[in-house]
C-alpha positions, 0 to 999 in steps of 0.5 A: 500500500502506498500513502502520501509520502510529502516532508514531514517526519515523525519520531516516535521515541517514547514509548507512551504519546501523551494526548494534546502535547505536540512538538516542534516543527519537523523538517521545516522547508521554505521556497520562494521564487528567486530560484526555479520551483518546479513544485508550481504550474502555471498554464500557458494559455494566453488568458491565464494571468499569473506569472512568476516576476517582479511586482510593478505595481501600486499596491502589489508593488513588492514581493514578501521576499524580494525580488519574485512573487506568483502575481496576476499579471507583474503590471497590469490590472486584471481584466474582465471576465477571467478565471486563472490558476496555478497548482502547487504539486505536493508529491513525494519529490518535495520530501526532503528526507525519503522518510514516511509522512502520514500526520501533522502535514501544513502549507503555509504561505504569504499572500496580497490582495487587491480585488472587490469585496465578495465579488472578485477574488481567489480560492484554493481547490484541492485534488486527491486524485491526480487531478481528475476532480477538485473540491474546495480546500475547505471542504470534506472530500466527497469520495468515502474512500478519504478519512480526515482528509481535509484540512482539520479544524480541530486545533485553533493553530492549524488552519490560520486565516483560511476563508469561511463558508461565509466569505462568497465570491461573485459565483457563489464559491468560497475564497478571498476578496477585498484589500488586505496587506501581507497575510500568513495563511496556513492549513494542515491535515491531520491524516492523509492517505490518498487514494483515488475513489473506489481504488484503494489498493492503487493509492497515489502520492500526490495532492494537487493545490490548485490556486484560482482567481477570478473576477465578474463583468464589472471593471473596476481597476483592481490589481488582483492576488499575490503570493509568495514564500510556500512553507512546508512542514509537520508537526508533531502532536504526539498520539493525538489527532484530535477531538471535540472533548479535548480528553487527556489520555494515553495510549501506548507502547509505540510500538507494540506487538500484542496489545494497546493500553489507553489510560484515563485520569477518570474512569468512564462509565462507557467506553468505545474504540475503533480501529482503522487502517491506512484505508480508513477501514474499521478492522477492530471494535471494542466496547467496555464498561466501568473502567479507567483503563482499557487493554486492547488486544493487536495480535490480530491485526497485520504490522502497520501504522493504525488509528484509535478513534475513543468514545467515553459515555457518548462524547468523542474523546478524539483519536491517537494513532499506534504501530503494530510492530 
């Protein structure tokens, strides 16, 4: 089976992961555009507006880290009409470690706008099928086949000014508008196996940002979006992914071979888990009653890295992953 192989790296050294705590950033990678960046593709049709270049502008006039930014159009305002894109590919070439990636992954980036207020503006689509459909970065992927594949919500640190549900463009489609200076965005997954929909025995290792900007029938001069200094890096929420309760809990060893222990502060009247693989597939369901502490038993289950997800009297507790070892 194949997963998502991107620059993250996760060191799992002690032999229990603690709920909530996370740790520094994991192989931190930074491009801007004063080198190549074969990672962004823009189309050569004559109607795209973006380029790579020098901004020449009033208010688009500098990039982040000069002297390159992706911009629509280095010098021109942007036309009528229009709809243009770039996509950012994240495959397995921008690891930098040749190491397994599954949690914690984020893009961050810096961006400029100068467009009409919930009229003109931009959005970001991504793909998780090598680019045969695209959905919102905000929304959940369609395909059933995805478990908590979308950008997650469940730390306030992890999608930072990302637009919302209320923020509309002209064609009803979520994104950016209006006039802001320099802004850090940044987004992250919590689990991210990929897999094309109905075909998880030939999961790819790509995703596929794509980045949109378009503007209705009404000129009014503006000078439109740009964007500069892609980061890419993980972090590491020890065994955490994450939950509504926020429950403090342990679940360890990592790695282990027969058996799980999950330990609670309190003891719980009712407690649930269930176990996913890679596929997003339940291989496993346990129910219990009455306890502070739940042993459960893998010896059943193949080697690989699997997903806890825990209920305690009907409330989720949120989810922790483990190695079968």
């Amino acid at each position: 089976m194949r997963t998502l192989y991107l620059v993250g790296l996760f060191v799992l050294t002690s032999l229990y992961s603690i709920a909530q705590e996370w740790e520094e950033y994991q192989d931190d990678t930074l491009f801007t555009f004063e080198t190549p960046f074969e990672h962004v593709l823009i189309p050569s049709d004559s109607s795209n507006l973006w380029v790579i270049a020098q901004p020449n502008k009033i208010k688009l006039d500098t990039a982040f880290t000069p002297q390159l930014a992706l911009i629509t159009d280095s010098i021109n305002n942007y036309p009528i009409n229009n709809h243009s894109s770039f996509d950012l590919i994240l495959s397995s070439e921008l690891n930098t470690t040749s190491v397994y990636f599954d949690y914690g992954f984020f893009v961050e980036f810096q961006h400029k706008m100068y467009s009409d207020t919930l009229t003109d503006g931009g959005y970001i689509e991504a793909s998780y099928d090598g680019g045969e459909t695209f959905e919102n970065i905000i929304d959940q992927p369609s395909a059933d086949v995805y478990w908590d594949v979308s950008p997650w919500n469940d730390f306030e640190y992890t999608n930072f000014n990302l637009y919302t549900d209320d923020d509309t463009l002209y064609n009803g489609e979520r994104g950016y508008s209006g006039c802001f200076d320099w802004t850090q965005t940044n987004f992250g997954w919590g689990y991210i196996p990929v897999a094309p929909s109905g075909l998880l025995s030939t999961q790819v290792d790509t995703i596929i940002l794509r980045f949109n900007f378009i503007s209705d029938s009404l000129d009014t001069q503006k000078e439109g979006w740009m964007i500069d200094n892609f980061r890419f890096y993980a972090v590491d929420f020890g065994g955490f992914i994450g939950g509504p309760a926020d429950a403090n809990f342990t679940v360890g060893p990592i790695p282990a071979q027969q058996q799980v222990t999950v330990n609670f502060p309190v003891p719980y009247g009712q407690l649930r888990y269930e176990v996913y693989d890679l596929q997003g597939k339940v291989v496993k369901e346990i129910a219990e009653s009455g306890t502070q502490a739940s042993v459960i038993d893998i010896d059943d289950l193949p080697n690989g890295l699997y997903i806890l997800r825990i209920w305690g009297d009907g409330i989720n507790l949120g989810s922790a992953r483990f190695i079968k070892d």
